[in-house]
PyMOL Python script that loads the backbone (N, CA, C, O; Angstrom):
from pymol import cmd

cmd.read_pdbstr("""\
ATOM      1  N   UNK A   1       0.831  -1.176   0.000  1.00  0.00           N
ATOM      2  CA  UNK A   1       0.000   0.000   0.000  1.00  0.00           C
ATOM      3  C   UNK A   1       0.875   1.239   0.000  1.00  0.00           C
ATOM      4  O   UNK A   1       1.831   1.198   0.774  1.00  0.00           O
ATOM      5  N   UNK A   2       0.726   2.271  -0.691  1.00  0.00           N
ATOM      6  CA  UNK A   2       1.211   3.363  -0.973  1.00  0.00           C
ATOM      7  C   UNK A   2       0.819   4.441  -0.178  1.00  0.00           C
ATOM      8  O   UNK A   2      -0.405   4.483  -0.303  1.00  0.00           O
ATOM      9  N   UNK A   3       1.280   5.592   0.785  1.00  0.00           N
ATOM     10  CA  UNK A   3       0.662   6.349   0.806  1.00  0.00           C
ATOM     11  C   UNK A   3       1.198   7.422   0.835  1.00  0.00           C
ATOM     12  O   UNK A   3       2.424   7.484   0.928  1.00  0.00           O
ATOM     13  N   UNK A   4       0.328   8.681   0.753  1.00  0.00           N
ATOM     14  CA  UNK A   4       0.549  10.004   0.292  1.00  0.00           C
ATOM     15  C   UNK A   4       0.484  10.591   1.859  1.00  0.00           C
ATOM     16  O   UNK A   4      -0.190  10.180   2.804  1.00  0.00           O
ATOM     17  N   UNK A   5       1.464  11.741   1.784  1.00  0.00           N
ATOM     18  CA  UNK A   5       1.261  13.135   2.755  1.00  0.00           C
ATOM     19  C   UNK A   5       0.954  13.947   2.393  1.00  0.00           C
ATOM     20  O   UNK A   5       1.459  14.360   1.349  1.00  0.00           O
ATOM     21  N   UNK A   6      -0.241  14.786   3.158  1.00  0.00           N
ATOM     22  CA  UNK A   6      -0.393  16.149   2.746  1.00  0.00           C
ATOM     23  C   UNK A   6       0.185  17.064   3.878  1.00  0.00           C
ATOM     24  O   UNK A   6       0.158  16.845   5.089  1.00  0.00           O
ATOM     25  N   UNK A   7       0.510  17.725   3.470  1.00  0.00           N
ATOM     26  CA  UNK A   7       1.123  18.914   4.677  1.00  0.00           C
ATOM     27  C   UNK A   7      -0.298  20.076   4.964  1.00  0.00           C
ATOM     28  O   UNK A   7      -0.949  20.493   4.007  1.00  0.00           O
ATOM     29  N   UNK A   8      -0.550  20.399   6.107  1.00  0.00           N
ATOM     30  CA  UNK A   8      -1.872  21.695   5.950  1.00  0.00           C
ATOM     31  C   UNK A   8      -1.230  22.211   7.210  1.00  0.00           C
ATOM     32  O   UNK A   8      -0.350  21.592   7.809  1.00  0.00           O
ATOM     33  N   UNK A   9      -1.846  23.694   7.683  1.00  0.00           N
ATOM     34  CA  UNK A   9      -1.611  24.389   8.700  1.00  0.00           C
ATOM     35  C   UNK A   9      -3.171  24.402   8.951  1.00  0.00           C
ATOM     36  O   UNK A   9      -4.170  24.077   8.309  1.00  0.00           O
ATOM     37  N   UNK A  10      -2.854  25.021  10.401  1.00  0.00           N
ATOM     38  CA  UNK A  10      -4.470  25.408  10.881  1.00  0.00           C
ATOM     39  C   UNK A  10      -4.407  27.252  10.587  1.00  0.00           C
ATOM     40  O   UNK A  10      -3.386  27.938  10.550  1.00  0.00           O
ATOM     41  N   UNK A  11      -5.676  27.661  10.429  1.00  0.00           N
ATOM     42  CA  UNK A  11      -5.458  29.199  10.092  1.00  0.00           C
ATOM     43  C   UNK A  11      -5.914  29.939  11.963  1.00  0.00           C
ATOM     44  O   UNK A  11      -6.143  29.209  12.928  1.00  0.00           O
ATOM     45  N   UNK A  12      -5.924  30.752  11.983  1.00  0.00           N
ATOM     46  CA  UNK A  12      -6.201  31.581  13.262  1.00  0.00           C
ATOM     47  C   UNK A  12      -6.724  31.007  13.924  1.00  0.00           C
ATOM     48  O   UNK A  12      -6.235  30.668  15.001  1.00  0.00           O
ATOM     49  N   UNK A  13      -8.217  30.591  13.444  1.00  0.00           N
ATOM     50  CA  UNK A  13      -9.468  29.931  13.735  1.00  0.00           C
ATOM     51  C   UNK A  13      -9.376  28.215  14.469  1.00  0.00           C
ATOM     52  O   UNK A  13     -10.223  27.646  15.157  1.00  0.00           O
ATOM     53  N   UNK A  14      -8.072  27.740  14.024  1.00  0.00           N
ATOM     54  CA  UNK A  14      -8.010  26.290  14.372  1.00  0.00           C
ATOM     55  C   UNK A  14      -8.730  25.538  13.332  1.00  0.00           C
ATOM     56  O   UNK A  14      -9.296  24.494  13.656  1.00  0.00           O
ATOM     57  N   UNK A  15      -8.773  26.002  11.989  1.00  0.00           N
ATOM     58  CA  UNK A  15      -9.438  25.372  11.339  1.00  0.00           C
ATOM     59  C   UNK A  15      -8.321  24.707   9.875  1.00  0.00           C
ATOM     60  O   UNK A  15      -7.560  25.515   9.342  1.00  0.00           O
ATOM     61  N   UNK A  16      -8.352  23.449   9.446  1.00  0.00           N
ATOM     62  CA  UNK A  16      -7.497  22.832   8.484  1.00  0.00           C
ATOM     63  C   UNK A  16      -7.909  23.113   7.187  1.00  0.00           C
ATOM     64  O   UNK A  16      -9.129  23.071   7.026  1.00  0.00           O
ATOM     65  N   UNK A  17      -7.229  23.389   6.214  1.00  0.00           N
ATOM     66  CA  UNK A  17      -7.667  23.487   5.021  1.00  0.00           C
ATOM     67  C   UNK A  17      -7.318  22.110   4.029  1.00  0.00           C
ATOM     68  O   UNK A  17      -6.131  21.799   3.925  1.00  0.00           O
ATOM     69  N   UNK A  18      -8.192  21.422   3.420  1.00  0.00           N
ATOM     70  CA  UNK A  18      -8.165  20.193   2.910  1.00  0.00           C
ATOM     71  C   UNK A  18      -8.625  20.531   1.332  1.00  0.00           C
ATOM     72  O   UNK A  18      -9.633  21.104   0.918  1.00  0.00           O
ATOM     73  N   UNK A  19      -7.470  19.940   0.608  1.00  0.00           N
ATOM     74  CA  UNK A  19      -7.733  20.567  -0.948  1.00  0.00           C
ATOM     75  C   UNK A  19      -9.091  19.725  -1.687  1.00  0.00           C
ATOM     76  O   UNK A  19      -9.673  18.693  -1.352  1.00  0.00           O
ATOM     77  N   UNK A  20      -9.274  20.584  -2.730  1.00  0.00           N
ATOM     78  CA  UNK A  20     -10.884  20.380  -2.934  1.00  0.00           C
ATOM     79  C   UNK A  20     -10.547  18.448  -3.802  1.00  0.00           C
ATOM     80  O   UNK A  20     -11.387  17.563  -3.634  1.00  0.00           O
ATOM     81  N   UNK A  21      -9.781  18.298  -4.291  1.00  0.00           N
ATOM     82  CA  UNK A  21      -9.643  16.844  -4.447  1.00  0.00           C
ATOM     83  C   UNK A  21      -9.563  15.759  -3.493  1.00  0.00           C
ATOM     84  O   UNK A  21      -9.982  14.656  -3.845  1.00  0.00           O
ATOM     85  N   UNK A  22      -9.006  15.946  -2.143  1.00  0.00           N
ATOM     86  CA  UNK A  22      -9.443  15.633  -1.116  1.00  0.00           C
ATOM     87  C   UNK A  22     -10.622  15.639  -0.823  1.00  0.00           C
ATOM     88  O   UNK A  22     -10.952  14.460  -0.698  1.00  0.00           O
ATOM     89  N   UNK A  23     -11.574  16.378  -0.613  1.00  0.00           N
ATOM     90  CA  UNK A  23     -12.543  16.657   0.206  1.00  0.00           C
ATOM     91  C   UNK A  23     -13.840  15.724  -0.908  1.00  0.00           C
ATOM     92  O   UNK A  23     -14.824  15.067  -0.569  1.00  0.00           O
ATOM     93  N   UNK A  24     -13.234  16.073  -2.418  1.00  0.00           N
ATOM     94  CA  UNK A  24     -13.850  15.298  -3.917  1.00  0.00           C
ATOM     95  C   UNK A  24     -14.254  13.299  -2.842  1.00  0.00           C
ATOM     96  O   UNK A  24     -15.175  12.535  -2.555  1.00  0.00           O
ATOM     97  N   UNK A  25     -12.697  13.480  -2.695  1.00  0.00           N
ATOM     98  CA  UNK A  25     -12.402  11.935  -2.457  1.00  0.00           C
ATOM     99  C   UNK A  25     -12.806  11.421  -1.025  1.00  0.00           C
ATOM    100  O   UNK A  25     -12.604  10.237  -0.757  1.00  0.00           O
ATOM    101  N   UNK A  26     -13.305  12.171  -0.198  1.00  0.00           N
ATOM    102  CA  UNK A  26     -13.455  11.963   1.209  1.00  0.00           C
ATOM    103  C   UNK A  26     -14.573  12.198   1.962  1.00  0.00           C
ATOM    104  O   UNK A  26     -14.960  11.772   3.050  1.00  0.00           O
ATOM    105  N   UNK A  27     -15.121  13.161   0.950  1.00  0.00           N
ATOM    106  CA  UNK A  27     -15.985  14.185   2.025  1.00  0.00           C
ATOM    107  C   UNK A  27     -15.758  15.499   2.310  1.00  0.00           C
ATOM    108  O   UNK A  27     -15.075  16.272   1.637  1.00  0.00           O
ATOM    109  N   UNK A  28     -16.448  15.781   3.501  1.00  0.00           N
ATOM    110  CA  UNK A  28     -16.045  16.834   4.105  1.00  0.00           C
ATOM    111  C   UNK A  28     -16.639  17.138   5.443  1.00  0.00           C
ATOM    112  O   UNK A  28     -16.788  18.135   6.148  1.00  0.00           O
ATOM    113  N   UNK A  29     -16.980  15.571   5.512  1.00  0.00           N
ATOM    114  CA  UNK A  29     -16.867  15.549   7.349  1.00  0.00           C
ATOM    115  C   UNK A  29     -16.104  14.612   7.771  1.00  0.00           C
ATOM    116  O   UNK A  29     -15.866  13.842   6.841  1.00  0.00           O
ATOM    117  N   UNK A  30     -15.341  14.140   9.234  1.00  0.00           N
ATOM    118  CA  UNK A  30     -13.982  13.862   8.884  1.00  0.00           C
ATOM    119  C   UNK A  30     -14.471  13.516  11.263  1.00  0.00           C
ATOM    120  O   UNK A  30     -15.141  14.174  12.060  1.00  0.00           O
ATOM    121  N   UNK A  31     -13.723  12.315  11.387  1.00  0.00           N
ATOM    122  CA  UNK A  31     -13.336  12.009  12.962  1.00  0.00           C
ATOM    123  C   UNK A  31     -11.917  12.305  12.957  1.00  0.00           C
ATOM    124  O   UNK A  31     -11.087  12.048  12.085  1.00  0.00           O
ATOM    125  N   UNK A  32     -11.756  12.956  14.204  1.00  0.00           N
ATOM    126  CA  UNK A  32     -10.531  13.484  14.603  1.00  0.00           C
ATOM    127  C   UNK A  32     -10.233  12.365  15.955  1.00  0.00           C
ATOM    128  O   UNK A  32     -10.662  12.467  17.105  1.00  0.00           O
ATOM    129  N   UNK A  33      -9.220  11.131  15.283  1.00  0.00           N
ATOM    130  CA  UNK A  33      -8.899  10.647  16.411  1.00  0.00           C
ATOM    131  C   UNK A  33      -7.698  10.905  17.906  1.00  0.00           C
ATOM    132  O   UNK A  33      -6.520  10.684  17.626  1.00  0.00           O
ATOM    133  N   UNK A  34      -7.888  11.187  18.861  1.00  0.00           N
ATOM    134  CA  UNK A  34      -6.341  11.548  19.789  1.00  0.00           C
ATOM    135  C   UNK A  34      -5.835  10.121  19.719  1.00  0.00           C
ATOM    136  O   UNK A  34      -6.466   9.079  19.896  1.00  0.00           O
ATOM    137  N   UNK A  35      -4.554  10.303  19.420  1.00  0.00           N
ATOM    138  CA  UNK A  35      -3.443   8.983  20.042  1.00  0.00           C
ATOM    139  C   UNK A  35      -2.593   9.120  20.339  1.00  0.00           C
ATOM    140  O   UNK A  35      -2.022  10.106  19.873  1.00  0.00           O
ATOM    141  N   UNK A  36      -1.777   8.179  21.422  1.00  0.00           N
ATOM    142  CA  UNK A  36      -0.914   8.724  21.735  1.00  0.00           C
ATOM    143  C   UNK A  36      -0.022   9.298  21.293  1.00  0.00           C
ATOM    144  O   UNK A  36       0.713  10.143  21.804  1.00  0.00           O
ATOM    145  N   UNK A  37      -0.046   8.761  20.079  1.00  0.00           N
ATOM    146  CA  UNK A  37       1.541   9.232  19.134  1.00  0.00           C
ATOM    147  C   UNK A  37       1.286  10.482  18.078  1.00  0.00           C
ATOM    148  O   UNK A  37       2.170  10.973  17.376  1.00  0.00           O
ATOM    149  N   UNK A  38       0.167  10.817  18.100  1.00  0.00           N
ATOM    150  CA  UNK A  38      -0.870  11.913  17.343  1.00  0.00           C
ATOM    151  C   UNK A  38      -2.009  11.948  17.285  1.00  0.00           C
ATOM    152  O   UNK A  38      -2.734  11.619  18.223  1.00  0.00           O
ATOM    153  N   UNK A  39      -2.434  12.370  16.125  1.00  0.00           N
ATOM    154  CA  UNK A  39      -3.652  12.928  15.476  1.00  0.00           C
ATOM    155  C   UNK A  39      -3.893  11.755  14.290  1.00  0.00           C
ATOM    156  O   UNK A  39      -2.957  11.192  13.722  1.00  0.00           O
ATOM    157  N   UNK A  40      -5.624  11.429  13.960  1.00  0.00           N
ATOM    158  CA  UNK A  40      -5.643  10.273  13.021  1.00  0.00           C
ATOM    159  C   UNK A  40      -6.604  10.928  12.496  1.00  0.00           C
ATOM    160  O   UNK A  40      -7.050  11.683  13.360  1.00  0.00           O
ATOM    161  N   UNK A  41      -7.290  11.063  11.306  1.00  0.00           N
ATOM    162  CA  UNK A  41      -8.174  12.055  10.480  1.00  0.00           C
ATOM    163  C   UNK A  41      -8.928  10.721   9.749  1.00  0.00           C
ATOM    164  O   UNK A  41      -8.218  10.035   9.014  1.00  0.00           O
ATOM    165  N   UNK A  42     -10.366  10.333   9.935  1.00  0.00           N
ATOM    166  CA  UNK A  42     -10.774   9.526   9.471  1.00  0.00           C
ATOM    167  C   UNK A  42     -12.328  10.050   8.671  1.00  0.00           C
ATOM    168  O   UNK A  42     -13.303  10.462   9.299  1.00  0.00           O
ATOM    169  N   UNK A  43     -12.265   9.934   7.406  1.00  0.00           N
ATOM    170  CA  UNK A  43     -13.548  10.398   6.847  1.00  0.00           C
ATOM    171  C   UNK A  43     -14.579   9.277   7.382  1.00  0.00           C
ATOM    172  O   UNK A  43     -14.483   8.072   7.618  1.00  0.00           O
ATOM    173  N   UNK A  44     -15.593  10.220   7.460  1.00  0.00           N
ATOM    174  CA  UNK A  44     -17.306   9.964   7.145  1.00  0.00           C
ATOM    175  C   UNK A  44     -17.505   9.620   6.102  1.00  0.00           C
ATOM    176  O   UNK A  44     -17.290  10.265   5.076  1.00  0.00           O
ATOM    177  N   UNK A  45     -18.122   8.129   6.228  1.00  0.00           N
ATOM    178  CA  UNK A  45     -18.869   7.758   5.004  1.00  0.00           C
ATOM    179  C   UNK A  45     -19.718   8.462   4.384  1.00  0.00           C
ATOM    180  O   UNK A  45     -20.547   9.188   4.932  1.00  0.00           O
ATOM    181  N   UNK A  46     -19.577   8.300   3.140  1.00  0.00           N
ATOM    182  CA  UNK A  46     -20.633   9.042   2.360  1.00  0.00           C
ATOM    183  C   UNK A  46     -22.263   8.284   3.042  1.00  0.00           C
ATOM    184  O   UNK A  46     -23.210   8.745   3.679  1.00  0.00           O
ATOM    185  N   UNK A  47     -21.944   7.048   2.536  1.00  0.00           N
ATOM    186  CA  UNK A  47     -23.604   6.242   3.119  1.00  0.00           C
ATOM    187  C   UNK A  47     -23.264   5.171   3.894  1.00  0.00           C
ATOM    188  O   UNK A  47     -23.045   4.009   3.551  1.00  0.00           O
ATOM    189  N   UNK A  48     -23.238   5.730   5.084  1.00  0.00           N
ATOM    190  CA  UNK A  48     -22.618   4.656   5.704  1.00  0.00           C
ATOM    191  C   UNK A  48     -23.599   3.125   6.189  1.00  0.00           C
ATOM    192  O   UNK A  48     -23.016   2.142   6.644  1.00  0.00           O
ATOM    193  N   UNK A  49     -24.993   3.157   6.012  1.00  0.00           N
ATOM    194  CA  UNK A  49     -25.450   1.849   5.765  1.00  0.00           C
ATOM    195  C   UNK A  49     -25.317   1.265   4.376  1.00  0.00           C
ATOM    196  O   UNK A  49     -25.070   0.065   4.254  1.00  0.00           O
ATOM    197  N   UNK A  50     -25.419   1.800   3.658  1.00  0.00           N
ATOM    198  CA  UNK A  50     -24.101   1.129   2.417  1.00  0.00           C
ATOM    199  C   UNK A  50     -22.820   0.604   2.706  1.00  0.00           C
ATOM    200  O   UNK A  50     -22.628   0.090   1.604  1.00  0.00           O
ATOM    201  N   UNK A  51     -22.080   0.415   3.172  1.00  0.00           N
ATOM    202  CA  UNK A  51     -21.005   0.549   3.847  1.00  0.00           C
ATOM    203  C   UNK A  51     -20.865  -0.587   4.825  1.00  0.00           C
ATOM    204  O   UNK A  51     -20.076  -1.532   4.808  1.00  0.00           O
ATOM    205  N   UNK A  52     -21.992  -0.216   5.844  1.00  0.00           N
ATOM    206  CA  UNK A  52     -22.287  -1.226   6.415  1.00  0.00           C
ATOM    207  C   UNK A  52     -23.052  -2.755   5.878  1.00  0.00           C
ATOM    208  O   UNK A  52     -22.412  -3.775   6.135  1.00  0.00           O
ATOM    209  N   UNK A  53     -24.131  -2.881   5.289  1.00  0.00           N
ATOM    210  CA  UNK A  53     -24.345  -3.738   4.465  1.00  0.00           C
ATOM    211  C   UNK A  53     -23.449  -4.337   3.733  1.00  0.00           C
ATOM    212  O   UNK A  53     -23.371  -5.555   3.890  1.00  0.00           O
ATOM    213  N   UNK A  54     -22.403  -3.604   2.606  1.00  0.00           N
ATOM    214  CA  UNK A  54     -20.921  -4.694   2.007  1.00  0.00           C
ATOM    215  C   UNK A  54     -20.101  -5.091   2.937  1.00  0.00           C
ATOM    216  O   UNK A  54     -19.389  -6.059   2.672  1.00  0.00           O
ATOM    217  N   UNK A  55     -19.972  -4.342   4.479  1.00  0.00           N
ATOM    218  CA  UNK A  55     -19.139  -5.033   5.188  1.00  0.00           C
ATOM    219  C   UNK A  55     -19.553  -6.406   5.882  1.00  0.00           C
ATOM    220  O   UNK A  55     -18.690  -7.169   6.315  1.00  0.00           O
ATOM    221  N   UNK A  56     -21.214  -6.747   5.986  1.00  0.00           N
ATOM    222  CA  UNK A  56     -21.924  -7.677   6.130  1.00  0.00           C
ATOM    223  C   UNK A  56     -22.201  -8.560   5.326  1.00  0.00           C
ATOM    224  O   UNK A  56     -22.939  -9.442   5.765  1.00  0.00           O
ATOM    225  N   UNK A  57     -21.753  -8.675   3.918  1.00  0.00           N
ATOM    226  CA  UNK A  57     -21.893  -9.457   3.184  1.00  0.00           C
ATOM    227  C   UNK A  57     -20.440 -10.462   2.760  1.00  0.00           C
ATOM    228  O   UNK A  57     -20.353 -11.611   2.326  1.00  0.00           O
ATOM    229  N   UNK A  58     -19.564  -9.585   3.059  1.00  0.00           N
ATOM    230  CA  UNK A  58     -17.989  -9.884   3.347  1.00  0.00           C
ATOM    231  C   UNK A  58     -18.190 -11.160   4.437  1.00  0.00           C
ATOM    232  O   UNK A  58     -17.597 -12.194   4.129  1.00  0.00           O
ATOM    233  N   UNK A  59     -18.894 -11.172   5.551  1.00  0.00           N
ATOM    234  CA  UNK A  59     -19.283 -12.049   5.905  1.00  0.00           C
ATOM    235  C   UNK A  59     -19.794 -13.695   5.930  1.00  0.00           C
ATOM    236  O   UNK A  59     -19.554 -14.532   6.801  1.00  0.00           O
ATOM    237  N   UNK A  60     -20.527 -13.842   4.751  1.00  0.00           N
ATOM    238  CA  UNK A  60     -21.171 -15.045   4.210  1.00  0.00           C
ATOM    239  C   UNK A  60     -21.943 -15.224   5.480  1.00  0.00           C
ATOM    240  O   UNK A  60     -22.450 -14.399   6.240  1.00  0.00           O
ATOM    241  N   UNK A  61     -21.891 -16.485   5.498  1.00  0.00           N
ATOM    242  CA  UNK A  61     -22.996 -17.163   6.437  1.00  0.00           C
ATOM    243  C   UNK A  61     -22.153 -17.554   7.979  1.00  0.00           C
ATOM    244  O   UNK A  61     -22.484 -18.556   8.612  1.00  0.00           O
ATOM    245  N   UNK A  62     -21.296 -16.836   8.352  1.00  0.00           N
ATOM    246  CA  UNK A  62     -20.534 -16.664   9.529  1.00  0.00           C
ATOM    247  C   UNK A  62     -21.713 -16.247  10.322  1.00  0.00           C
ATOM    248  O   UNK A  62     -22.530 -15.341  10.160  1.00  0.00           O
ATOM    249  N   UNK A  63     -21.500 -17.639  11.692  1.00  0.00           N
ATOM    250  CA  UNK A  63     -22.678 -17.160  13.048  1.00  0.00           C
ATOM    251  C   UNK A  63     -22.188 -16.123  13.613  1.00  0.00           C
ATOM    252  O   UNK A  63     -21.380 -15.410  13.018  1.00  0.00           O
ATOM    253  N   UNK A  64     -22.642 -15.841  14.989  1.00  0.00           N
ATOM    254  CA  UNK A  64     -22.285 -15.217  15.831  1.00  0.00           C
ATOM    255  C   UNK A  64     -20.739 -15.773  16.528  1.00  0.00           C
ATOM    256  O   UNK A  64     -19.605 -15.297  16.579  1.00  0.00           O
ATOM    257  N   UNK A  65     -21.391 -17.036  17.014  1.00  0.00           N
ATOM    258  CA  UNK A  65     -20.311 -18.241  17.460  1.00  0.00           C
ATOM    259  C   UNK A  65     -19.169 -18.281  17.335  1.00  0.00           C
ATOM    260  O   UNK A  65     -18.245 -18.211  18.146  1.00  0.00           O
ATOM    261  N   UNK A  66     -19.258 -18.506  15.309  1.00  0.00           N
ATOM    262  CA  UNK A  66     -17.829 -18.444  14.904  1.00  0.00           C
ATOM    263  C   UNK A  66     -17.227 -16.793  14.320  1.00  0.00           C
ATOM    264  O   UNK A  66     -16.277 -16.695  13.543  1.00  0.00           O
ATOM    265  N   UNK A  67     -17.630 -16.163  14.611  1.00  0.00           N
ATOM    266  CA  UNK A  67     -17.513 -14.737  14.609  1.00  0.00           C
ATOM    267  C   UNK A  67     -16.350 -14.666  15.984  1.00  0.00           C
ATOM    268  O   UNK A  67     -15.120 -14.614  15.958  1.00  0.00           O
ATOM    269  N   UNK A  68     -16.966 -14.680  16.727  1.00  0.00           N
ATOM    270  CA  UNK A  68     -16.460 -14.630  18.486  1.00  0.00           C
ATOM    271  C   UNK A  68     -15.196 -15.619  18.388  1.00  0.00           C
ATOM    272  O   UNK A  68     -14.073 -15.271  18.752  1.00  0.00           O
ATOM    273  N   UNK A  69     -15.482 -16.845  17.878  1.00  0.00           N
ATOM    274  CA  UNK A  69     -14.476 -17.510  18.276  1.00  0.00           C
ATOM    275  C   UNK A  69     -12.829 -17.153  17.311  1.00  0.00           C
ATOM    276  O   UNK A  69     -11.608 -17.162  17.465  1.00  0.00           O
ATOM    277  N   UNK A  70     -13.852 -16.877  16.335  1.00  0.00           N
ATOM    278  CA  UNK A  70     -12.218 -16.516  15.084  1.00  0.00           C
ATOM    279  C   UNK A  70     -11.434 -14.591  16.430  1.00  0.00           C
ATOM    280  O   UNK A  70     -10.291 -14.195  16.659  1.00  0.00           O
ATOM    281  N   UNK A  71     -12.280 -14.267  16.703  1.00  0.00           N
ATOM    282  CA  UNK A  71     -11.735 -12.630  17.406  1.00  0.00           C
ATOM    283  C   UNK A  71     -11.131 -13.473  18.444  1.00  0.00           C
ATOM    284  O   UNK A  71      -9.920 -13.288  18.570  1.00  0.00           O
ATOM    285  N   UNK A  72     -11.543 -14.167  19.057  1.00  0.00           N
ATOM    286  CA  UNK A  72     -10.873 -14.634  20.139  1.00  0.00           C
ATOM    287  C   UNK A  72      -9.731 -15.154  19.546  1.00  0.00           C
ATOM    288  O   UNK A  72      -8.788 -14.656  20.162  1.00  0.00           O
ATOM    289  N   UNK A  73      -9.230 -16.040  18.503  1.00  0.00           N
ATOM    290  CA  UNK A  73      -8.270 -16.612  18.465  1.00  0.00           C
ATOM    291  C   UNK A  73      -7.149 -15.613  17.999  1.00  0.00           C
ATOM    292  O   UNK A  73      -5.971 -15.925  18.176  1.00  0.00           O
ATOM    293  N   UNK A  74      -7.519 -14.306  17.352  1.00  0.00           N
ATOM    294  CA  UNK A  74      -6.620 -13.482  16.778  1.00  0.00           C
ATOM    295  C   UNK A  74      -5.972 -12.701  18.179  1.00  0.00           C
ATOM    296  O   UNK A  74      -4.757 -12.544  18.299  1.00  0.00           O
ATOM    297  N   UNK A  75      -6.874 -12.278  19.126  1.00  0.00           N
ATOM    298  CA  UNK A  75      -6.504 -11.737  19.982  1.00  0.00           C
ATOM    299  C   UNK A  75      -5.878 -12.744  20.808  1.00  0.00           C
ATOM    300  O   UNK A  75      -5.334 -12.039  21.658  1.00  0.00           O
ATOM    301  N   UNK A  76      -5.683 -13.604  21.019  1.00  0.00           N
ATOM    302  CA  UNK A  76      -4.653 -15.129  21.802  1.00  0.00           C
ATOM    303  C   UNK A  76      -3.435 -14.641  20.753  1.00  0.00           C
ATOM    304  O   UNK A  76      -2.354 -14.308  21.239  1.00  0.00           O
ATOM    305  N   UNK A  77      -3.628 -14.609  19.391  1.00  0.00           N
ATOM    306  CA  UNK A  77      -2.252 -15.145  18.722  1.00  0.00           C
ATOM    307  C   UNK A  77      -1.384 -13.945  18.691  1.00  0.00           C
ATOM    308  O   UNK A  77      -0.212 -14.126  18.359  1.00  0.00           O
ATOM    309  N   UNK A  78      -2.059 -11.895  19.196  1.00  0.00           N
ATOM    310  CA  UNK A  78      -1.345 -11.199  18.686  1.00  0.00           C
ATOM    311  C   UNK A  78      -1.146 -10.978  20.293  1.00  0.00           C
ATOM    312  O   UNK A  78      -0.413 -10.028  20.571  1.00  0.00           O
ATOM    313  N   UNK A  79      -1.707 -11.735  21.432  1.00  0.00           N
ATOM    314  CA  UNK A  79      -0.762 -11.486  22.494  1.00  0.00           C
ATOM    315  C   UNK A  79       0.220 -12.500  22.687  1.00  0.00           C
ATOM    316  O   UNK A  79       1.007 -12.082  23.537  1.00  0.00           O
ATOM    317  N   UNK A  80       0.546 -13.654  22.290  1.00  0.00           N
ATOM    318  CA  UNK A  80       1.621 -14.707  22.018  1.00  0.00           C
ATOM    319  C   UNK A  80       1.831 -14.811  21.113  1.00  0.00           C
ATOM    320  O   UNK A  80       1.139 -15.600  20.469  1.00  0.00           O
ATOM    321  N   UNK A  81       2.687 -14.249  20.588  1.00  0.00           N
ATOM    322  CA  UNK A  81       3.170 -14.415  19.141  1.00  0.00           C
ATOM    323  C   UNK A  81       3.859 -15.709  19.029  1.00  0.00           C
ATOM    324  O   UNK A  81       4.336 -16.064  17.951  1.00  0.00           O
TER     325      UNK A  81
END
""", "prot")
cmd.dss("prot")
cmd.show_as("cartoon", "prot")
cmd.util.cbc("prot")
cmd.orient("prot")
C-alpha cells in the first residue's frame, strides 16, 4: 500500500484546510482521532449503511459463534506471538 502526505496548517481559527480533491475523495466531514503518538483524520462515510451492508456481506454465512471464536483466536495469537 502506498501512501501520500499532505502537509496543511491550521489558520487563526483552528481550522485545516483540505484541498478540494481531497474533500472530492473523502468528504467533508472527517473524525478526529487523539493517540498517543498523534492525530488520526478519518472520513465519514458518504452512506454509511451502504457501507455497512458490504461489510456484512464480506461475511457469508458466519454465526455469531464463529464470529467470536475466530476474534478470540486473533486476539490469543497477537498477544503470544
Amino acid at each position: 500500500m502506498q501512501f501520500k502526505m499532505l502537509s496543511t496548517r491550521c489558520d487563526p481559527k483552528g481550522r485545516l484546510y483540505l484541498s478540494r480533491r481531497i474533500r472530492a475523495q473523502y468528504g467533508e466531514q472527517f473524525i478526529v482521532l487523539e493517540k498517543p503518538d498523534g492525530l488520526k483524520l478519518l472520513a465519514v462515510p458518504f452512506d454509511p449503511i451502504a457501507d455497512l451492508e458490504q461489510l456484512g456481506t464480506e461475511f457469508g454465512d458466519a454465526t455469531n459463534g464463529n464470529l467470536k471464536q475466530d476474534i478470540h483466536k486473533q486476539a490469543v495469537s497477537e498477544l503470544d506471538p
